[in-house]
N, C-alpha and C positions, 0 to 999 in steps of 0.2 A: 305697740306691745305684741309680741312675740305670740301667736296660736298656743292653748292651751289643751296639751292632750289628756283626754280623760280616762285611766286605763284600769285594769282591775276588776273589773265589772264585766261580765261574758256580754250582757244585754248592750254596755258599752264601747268595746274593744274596738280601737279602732277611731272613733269618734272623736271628732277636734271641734272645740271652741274658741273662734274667735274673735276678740273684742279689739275693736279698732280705737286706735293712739287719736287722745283726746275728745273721742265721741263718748255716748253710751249706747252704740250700737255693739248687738248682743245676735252670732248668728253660730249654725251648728251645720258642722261640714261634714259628710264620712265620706272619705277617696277622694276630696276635690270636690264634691258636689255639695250645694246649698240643699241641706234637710228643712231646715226651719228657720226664719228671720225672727226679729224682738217680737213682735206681733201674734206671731205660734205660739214662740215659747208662751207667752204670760198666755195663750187661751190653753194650751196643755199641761203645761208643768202640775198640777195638783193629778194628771191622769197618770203623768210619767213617775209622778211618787209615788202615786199607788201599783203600780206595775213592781218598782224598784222595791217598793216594802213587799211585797208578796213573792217577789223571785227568791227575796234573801230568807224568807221564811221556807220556801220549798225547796230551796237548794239543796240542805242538808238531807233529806229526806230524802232525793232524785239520788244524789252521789252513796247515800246509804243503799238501797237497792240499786244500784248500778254493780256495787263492790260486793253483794253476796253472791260468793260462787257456787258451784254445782260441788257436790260432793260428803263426806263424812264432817260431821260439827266439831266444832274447836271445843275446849272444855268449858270455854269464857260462855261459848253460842251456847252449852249446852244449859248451863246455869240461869238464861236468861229464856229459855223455852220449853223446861221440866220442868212441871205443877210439886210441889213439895207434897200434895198429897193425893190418891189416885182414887176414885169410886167406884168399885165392883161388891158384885151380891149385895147388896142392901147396905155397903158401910165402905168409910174413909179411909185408908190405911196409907203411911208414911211413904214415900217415895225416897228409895235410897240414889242418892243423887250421883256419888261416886261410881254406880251400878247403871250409870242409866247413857244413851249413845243414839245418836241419830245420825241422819243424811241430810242433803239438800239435792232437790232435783232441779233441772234449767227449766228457769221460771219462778224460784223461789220458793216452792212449795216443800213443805217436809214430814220425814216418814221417825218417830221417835221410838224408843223402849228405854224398858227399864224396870229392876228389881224393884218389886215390893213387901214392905214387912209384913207379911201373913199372919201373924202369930195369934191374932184376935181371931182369924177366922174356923169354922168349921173342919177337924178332918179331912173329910171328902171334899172340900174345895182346898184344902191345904194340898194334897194328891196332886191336883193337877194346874191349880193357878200359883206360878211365882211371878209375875210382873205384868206393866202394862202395854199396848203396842198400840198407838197413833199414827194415822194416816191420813195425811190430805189427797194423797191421789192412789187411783187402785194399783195394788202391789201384788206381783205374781207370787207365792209361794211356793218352790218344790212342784210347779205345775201348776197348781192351785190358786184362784183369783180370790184376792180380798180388798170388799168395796171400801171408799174413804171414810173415817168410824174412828171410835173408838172402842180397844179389844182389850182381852187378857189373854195369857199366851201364858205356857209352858215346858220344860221337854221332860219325856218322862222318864223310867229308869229301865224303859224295855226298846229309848234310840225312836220315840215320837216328839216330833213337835205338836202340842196342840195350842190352836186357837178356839176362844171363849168370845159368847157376848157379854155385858156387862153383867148377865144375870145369871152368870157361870154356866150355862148352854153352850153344849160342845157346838163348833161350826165345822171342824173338820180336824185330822189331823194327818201329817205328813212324814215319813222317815227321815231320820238327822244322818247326817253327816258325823264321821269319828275323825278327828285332824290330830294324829297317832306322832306326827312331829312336831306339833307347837310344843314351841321351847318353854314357856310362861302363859300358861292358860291361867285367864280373867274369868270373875262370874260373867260377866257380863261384856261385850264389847261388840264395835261394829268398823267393819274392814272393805274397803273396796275389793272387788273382785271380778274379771273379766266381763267390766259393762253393767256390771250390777254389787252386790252387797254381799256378806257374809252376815249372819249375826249368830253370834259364841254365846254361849253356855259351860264354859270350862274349855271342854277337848270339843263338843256337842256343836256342829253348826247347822243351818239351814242359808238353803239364797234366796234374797228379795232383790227382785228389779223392778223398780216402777216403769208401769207401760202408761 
């Protein structure tokens, strides 16, 4: 009987089985070389299945983070990692999802925003908080370091960016940008830009680069 190659299987690839014509000798070869006689197999087989069942379980998961890249989220990515509702100043307000744009840094980590519906809240926090800003790793602003957190952010009508803690406390704020040729300015959007990020507010941008 002709060797049996076993393929399709990364832990396998390569490896041949052969069972010889009219024995039930049962032996396992890779390149030519005896891996295992009838005698192994029956003392390991119950180890190699469990190896077998747990590679096909981690697989997907290995080649799932192999395949996220660095860079601005797809709209699929971004639906599967914006909170449909966001918590600042003492209450929950809707996350407008259409509004909302992130990145990925190498490594996997990600820097998120996004508009939020104000309308319940107070005034003076209507003023200066329109959205939320998530970050897994510290992100330069404009000069300015912001540690990994969660923020509120907005820009304001006098060309500031400001960033809020969650309990609408100014942390700082920085001068925006005026982009006087975008063709189709968005509420909300985020744009690679030399090494690092853009994030829009209409015509309004500021840079974020994760260090």
């Amino acid at each position: 009987m002709s060797p049996v190659r076993l393929g399709g299987c990364g832990l396998l690839e390569g490896t041949v089985a052969s069972l010889a014509r009219g024995t039930s000798k049962l032996e396992v070869k890779f390149q030519g070389r005896l891996l295992m006689n009838q005698q192994s197999i029956r003392s390991y087989f119950p180890v190699c299945c469990l190896v077998l069942c747990i590679s096909g379980l981690l697989t997907p998961s290995v080649l799932s983070a192999q395949q996220a890249k660095a860079g601005v989220l797809s709209a699929d990515e971004i639906k599967q990692v914006v909170p449909a509702a966001y918590f600042f100043r003492g209450q929950s307000a809707p996350v407008q999802l259409r509004n909302s744009a992130g990145f990925r840094v190498p490594g996997g980590k990600l820097v998120l925003a996004g508009l939020v519906d104000t309308g319940g809240y107070a005034s003076d926090v209507q003023t200066k908080y329109q959205g939320f800003l998530i970050t897994e790793v510290k992100v330069n602003i404009e000069g300015s370091e912001l540690e990994p957190g969660e923020y509120g952010f907005g820009f304001s009508k006098d060309g500031k960016f400001l960033v809020l803690d969650v309990g609408a406390n100014d942390l700082f704020s920085v001068a925006a940008h005026v982009d006087a040729e975008l063709r189709r300015p968005t509420p909300l959007k985020i744009v690679e830009d030399a090494g690092g990020y853009r994030l829009y507010d209409g015509r309004m941008w500021v840079s974020l680069k994760a260090e």
